[in-house]
N, C-alpha and C positions, 0 to 999 in steps of 0.2 A: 483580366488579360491573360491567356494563357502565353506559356513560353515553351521553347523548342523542347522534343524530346531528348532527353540523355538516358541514352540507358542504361549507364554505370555513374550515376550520379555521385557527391559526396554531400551527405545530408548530418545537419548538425541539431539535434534535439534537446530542448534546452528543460529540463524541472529540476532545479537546484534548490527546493526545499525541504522538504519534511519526509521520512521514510514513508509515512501513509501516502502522502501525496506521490509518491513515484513509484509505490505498486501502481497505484491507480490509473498511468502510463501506461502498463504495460501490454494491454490491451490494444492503444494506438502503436506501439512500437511493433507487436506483433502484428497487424496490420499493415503497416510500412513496407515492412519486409515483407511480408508475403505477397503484396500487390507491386514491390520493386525489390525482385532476389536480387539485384547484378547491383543494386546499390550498395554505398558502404556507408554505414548508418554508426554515428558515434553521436553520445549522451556529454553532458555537460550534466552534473551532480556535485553536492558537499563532499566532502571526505568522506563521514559518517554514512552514505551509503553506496560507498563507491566499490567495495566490496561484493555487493548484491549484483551492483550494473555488469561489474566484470563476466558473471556467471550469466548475466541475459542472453536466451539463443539470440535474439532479435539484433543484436547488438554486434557490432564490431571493434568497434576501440569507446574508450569511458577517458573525457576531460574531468579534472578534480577544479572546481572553481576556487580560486585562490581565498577570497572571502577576505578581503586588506580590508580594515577601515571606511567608509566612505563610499559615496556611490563614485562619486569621478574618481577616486583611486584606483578602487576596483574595476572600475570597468574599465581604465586605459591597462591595469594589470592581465584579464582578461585578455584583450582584444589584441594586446603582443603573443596570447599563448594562441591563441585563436588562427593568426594572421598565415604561418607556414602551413596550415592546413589545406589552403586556400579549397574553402565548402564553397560548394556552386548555392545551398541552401541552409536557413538556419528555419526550424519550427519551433517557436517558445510556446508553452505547453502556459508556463505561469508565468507575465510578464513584470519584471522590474527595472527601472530604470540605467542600474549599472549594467545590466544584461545588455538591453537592450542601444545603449551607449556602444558595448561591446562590440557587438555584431555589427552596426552600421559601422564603424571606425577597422574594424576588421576589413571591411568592402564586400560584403557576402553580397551578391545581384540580389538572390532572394529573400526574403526576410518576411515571415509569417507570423502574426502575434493574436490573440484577442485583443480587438478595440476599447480596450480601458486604459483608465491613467495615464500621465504625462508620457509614460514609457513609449505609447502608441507612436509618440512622433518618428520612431528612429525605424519605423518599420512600413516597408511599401505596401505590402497587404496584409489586411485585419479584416476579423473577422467578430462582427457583435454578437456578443453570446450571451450578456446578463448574467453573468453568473452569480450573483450577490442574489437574486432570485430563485436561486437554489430549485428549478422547476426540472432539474433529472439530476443522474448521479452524475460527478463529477466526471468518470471515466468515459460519459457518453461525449462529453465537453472537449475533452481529448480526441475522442474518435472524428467529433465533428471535424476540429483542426487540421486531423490528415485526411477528412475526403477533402478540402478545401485544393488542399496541397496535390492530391492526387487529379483531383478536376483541372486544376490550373495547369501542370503538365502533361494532361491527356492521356495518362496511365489509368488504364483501368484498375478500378478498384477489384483488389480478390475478396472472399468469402471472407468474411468475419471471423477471425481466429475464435476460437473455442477452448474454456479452461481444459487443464491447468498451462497457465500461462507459465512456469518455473516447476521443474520435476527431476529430482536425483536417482541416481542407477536404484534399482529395488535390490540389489544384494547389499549395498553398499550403507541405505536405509536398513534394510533388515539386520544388518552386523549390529548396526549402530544401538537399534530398538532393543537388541538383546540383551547388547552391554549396559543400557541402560534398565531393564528390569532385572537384570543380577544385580547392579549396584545397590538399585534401592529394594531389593526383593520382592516385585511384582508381579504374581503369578501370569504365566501366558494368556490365561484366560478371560485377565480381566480389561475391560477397555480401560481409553488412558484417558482420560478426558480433564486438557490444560487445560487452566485458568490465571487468566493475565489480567492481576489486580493494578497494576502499575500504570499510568496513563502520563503523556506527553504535555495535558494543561492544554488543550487546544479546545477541548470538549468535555463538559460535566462528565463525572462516571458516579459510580455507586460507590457506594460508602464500604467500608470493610466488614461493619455487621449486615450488609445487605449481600454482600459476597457470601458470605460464612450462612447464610440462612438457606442462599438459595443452592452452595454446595451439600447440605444438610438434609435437603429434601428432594435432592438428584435422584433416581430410582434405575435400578437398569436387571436384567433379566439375568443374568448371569454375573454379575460383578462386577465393579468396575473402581478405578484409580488414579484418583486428584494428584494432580499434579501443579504446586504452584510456580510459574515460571515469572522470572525478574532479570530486568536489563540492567544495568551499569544504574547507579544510583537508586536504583528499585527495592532491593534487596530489606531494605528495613519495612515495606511495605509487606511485601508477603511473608517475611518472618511474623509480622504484627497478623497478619489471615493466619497461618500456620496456629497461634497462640488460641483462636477463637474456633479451632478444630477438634479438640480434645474427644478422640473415640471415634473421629473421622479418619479411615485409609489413605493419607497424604503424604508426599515429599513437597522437597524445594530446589525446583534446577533454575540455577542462576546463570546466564548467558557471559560467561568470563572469555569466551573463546571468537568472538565476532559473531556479525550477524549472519554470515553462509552456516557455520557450524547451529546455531539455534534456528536456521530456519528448515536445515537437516529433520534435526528433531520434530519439529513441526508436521515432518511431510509422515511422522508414525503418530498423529493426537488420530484417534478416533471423533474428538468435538474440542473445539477453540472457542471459550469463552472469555467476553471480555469487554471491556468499554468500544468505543472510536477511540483506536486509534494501532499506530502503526503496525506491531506484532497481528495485529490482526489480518490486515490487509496482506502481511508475507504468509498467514495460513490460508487466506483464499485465492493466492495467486498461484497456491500450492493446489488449490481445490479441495480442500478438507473441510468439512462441517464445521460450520461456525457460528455463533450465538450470541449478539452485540445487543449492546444498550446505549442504547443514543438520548441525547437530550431533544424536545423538540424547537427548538431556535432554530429560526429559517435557514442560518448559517451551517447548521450544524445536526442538520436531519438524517433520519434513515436513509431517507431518499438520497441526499445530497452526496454522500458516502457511503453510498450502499457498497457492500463490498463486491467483487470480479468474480467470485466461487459459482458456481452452478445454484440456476433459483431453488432449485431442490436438494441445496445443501447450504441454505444460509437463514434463519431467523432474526428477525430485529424487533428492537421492546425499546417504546420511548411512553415517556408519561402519558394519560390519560388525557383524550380533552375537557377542558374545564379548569384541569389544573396548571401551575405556571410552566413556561414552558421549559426553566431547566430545572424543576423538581422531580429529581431522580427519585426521592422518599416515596412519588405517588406511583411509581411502578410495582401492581402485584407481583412479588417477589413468588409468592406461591404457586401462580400461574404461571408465572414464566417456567421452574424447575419442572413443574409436571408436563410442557409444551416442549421443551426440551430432553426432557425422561421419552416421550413418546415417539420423537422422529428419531429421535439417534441412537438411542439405551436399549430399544427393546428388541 
């Protein structure tokens, strides 16, 4: 069914989970806007990345989902914060029940979901996507939702936004890079090449002797300088990498200042390496070379979380076939360092 045109819509976009999952957004939100500029386009997000959203061009105002207890709590808590907005539309990117409780009890006319889970009931159009099939990346899944959305309202879709989907002034970066190679005394010359041993638990990663092996036979033409970086609770993770460096060129920047400040930092890594998961996804939405290790569980593929960076700036390494599917152990660790020395180091 399509519905009337509005050309200054108010559109409510809903991914209130996991940092990784809401870069991976960012692609359909830059989309959105750019196929509807007169719209005003607000996010519903956790606390924990609400920070990020604020700083989205794409974006106009950022809901913090209150997150009470309980799906009926939260979603009547919700759908009161919701209600004075009055959104002509809501697009739920991930659906959950209290969300989706939410928006119908709000009175939103529109209400776009994927067709899964009991949550489907509270929304007039769905869209089947199978996602447990993990058959493209997750972002593509997103994008599908807003042509849906864009078809339905007879706006033409625009061009497919193009990385870097999030990008800071370059003097503002370059002060920052500076100050950061005087602190830790890193010559100019040398690249920077993060490594984010820290992982979310969402997705196998490598072990810390498989880190430490495969920073050990990095190679680069002119120099270059590890840098292990750690979120809020991370810190004893890369302290324990740092210990299995001895005679490796490394520091340790620990992200104590939020995530816009570390993902500043990011937009100066020359290569981002690092499991699935979120830091990762803030360096490819930043469009910076980046180097992931996936496990292969359908759930939880290259594919399925490929990251949003340019295909000519992203590598991905999941175990062999033959072997189990989250046996990180059978990843050549050797291969991958010299596959990485070659596109990025030399």
């Amino acid at each position: 069914m399509q519905h009337p045109v509005n050309p200054a819509p108010k559109i409510l976009v809903i991914r209130n989970d996991r940092l990784g999952d809401f870069m991976l957004a960012w692609p359909a939100l830059a989309w959105l806007r750019a196929s509807l500029p007169e719209a005003h386009i607000t996010v519903l997000v956790p606390a924990y990345t609400a920070s990020l959203a604020e700083i989205c061009p794409s974006l106009h105002s950022v809901i913090i989902d209150p997150k009470q207890q309980g799906d009926w709590r939260n979603g009547r808590a919700l759908a009161k914060l919701l209600r004075p907005h009055h959104f002509d539309a809501v697009i739920t990117l991930f659906s959950r029940f209290d969300t989706g409780l939410a928006v119908w009890s709000a009175g939103i006319g529109y209400r776009l979901a994927p067709a899964t889970k009991l949550a489907q009931v509270f929304y007039n159009h769905r869209l089947k996507q199978r996602r447990s099939e993990s058959a493209k990346p997750e972002y593509e899944y997103n994008l599908d939702l807003v042509k849906v959305f864009l078809l339905d309202h007879r706006s033409q879709p625009a061009p497919l936004p193009q990385p870097p989907y999030l990008h800071f002034h370059e003097t503002e970066v370059s002060a920052l890079e500076s100050e950061f190679r005087n602190t830790h005394r890193i010559p100019g010359a040398s690249r920077l090449v993060f490594v984010h041993a820290g992982h979310g638990g969402s997705a196998s990663n490598l072990s810390l002797e498989q880190y430490a092996e495969l920073i050990r036979h990095l190679q680069s033409r002119n120099g270059h300088h590890v840098v292990l970086t750690a979120g809020p609770g991370e810190e004893s993770r890369s302290q324990a990498l740092s210990g299995l460096l001895t005679g490796v060129p490394h520091c340790l920047y620990s992200s104590r200042e939020g995530l816009v400040k570390f993902a500043r930092h990011l937009q100066f890594c020359d290569v981002f390496i690092s499991g699935s998961t979120g830091p990762l996804h803030v360096a490819a939405a930043l469009d910076r070379c980046t180097a992931a290790f996936y496990p292969r569980r359908r759930s939880s593929t290259a594919l399925r979380w490929q990251a949003v960076n340019a295909a000519e700036r992203r590598l991905a390494f999941e175990p062999p076939a033959g072997s189990g599917e989250s046996d990180m152990q059978a990843i050549d660790i050797l291969s991958a360092a010299a596959e990485i020395s070659d596109k990025y180091l030399q």
